[in-house]
N, C-alpha and C positions, 0 to 999 in steps of 0.2 A: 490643834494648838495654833494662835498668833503668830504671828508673824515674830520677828527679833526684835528688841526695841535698843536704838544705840542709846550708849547710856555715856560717852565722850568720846574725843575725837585726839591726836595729835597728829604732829610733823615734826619730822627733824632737814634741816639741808644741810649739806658738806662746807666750810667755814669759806673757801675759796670763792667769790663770785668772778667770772668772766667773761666782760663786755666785748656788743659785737666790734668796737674799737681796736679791739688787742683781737680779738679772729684774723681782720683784717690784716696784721701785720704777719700772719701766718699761712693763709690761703686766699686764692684769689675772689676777692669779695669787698663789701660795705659794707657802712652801719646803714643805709639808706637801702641797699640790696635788701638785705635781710629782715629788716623792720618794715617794707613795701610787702614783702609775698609771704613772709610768715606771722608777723606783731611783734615775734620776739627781741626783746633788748640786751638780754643777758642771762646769762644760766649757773649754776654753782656745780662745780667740778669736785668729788675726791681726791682728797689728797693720800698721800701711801698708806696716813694710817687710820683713812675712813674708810668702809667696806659695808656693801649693803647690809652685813649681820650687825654693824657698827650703828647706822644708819637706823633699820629697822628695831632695833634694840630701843634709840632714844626716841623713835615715835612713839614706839608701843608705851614707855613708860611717861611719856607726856600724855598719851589717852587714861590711862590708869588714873594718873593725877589728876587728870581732868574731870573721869568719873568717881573720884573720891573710894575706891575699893583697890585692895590690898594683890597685888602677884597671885597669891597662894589662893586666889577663886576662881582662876582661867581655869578652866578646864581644857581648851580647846583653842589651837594657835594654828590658822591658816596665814599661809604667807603668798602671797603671788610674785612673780619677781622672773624677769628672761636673765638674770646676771647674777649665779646663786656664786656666795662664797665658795665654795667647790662643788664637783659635777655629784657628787653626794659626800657627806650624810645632809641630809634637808637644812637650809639655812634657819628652816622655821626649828630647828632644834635647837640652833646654836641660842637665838634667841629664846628661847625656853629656858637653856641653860643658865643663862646673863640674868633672865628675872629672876630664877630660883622657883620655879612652878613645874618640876620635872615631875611625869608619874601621868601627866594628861597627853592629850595628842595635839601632834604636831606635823605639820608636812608644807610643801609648797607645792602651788601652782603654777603652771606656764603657760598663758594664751595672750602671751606678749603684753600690748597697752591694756587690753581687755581683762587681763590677768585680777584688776580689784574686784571687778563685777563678779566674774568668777569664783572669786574666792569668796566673795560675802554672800554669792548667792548657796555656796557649797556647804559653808558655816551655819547658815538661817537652817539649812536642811537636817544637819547632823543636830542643833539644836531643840528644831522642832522633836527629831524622833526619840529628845530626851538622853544623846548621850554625852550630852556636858550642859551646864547652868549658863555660864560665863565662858565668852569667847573673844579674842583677839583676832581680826582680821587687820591684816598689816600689806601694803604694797609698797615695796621698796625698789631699788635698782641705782646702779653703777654704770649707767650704759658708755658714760665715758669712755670706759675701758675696753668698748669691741667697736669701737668708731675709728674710722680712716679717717687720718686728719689732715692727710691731700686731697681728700674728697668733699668739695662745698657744698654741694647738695645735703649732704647730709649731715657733716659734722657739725652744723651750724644751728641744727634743729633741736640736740638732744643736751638732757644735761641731769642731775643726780639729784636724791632727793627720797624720803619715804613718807608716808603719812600710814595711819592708823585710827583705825575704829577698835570700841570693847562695847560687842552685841550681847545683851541678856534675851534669857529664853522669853517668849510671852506670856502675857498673863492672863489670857483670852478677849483683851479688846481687839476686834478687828479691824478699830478705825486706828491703830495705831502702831508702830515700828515698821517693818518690812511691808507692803501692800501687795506687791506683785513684782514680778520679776521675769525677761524672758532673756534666753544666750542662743545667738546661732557661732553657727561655723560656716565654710565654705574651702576644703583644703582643696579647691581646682585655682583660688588664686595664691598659692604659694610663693610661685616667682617673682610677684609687685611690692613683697614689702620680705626680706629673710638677713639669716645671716650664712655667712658663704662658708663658716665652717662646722664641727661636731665631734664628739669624741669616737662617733661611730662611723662617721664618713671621710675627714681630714687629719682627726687626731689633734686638730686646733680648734681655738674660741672662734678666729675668724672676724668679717668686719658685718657691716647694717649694709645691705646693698635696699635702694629701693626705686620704683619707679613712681616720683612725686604724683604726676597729673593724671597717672591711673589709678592710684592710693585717693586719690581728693574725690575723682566720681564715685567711686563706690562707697568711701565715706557718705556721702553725703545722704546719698540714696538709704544705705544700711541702715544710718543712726536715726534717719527719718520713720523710717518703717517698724524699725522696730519702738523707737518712743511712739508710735502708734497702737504699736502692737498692746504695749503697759498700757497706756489709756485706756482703749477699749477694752481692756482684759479687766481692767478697776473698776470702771463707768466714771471714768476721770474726763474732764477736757480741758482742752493744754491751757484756757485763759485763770482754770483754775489754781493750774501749778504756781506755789508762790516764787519757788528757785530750779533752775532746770543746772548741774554742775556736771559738765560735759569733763570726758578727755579734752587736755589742753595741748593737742597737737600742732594747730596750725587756728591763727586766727579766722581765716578766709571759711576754714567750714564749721566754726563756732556761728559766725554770722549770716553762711550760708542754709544750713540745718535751723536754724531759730527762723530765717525767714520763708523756710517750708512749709512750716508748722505755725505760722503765725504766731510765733512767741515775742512777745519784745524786749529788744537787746537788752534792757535793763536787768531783766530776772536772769540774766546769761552770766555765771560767775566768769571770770576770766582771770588767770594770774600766768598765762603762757607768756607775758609780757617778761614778767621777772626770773621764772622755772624755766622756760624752752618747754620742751616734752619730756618727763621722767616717767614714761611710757607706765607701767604698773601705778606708781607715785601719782600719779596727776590728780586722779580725781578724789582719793582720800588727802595730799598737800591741801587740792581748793575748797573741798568742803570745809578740812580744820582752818582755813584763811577766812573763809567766809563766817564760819562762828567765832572766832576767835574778834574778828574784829566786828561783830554785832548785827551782819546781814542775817543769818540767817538765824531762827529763833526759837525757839520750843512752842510744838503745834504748828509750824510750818509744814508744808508738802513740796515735797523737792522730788526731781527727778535727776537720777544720774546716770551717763552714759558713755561709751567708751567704742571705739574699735582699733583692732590691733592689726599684726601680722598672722598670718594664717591661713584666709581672714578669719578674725572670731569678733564677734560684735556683740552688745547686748544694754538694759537698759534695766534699772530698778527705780519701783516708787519706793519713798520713804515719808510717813509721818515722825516729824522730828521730837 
């Protein structure tokens, strides 16, 4: 079978926006700091009574909307997400429950920012083998809420947010939906990007500890190799690609990675300017930013890409 074909996209952010202006008045920093070494300008915060199930809930139903079909055809709701409404039952349930589509499957994933890639590559799978039609793949997160907010390096990157896709099975054209897809791991670099707590090890959530300028090199390196690795795996080449919609971590290896690859900044969606990083969020937020507001288009080839904490990395073609 075909690959998946997305059939619409949404996003929801949390109502709060907060500029690096007002950061400043709380940790030692600028708007000039932060908008120099990351792009970002501001990020939207949850409030008490947004929660990534809150969050995730109104993406998935502005993808729904979007693709003009009804709750009760999912079959199949993968969630990614490091920030689940409780340490179980799966956040992807609760949202299950809010559509009213109980009866199909449900669960979340964890491999941090990597977390969308994951899941849609996980959903394409259970698809193909025929055991749902209609699938929701959703990336959400709260990371707000396990950030030190005396900590600049970090609390200054991250901010909330969900976006969502609804993937149909294929219908045997192979120039079209899902193309190729590949995920690594590496858990020998665990200590450059974690969080300090667990319910099996501290018995708390805990904070984001990370070590930026070691995070950026192997970024760079990862997201290069492996968007290589989907070209070559396609018999794609990158001048072909019409939109390349990376994780929106940090501007510096948006711009860095596109000039490894010879991409030009143009086809480089970019909204880390307005998001920060909603690590899961990022790259389903940018793709429904970019169709939403008319870049990206039906019959495009976009390639999307992510790396997280872990590390996990990975990159997917899409005929849109």
């Amino acid at each position: 079978m075909s690959g998946s074909r997305v059939l619409g996209t949404g996003s929801a952010l949390p109502r709060r926006i907060v500029t690096n202006a007002e950061l400043a008045e709380q940790v030692d920093t600028s708007d000039e700091w932060i908008t120099a070494r990351t792009g970002i300008r501001q990020r939207h915060i949850a409030s008490d009574d947004e929660t990534t199930a809150t969050l995730a809930t109104a993406a998935a139903r502005a993808a729904l909307e979007d693709a003009g079909i009804a709750a009760d055809s999912i079959g199949l709701i993968v969630l990614a997400t490091a920030t689940p409404d409780n340490t179980f039952p799966a956040t992807a349930t609760k949202v299950q429950a809010a559509l009213g589509c109980t009866g199909g499957i449900a669960f979340d994933v964890a491999a941090v920012c990597s977390g969308f890639l994951y899941a849609l590559a996980t959903a394409d799978s259970l698809l193909r083998t025929g055991m749902a039609k209609r699938a929701l793949v959703i990336g959400a997160e709260t990371f707000s809420r396990i950030l030190d907010w005396e900590d600049r390096t970090t609390c200054v990157l991250f901010g909330d947010g969900a976006g969502a896709v609804v993937l149909e099975a294929g219908t045997g054209d192979e120039t079209q939906g899902i193309l190729g897809t590949k995920l690594h791991a590496d858990g020998n670099q665990h200590d450059l990007l974690y969080v300090d707590g667990g319910p099996s090890t501290t018995q708390t959530v805990g904070h984001v500890r990370m070590r930026g300028q070691e995070v950026f090199r192997h970024a760079v390196v990862n997201l290069s190799d492996v968007l290589k690795e989907v070209l070559e795996d396609t018999g794609t080449s990158a001048d072909q690609l019409d939109w390349v919609v990376p994780h929106q971590a940090n501007a510096r290896i948006l711009d860095a990675t596109a000039r490894k690859l010879g991409i030009a900044p143009e086809k480089v969606i970019v909204t880390v300017d307005r998001h920060a990083n909603t690590s899961a969020a990022s790259v389903p937020l940018a793709l429904d930013v970019a169709r939403k507001d008319g870049r990206i288009k039906p019959g495009d080839l976009v390639m999307l890409e992510a790396m997280g904490g872990g590390f996990t990395w990975g990159a997917s073609l899409i005929r849109m």
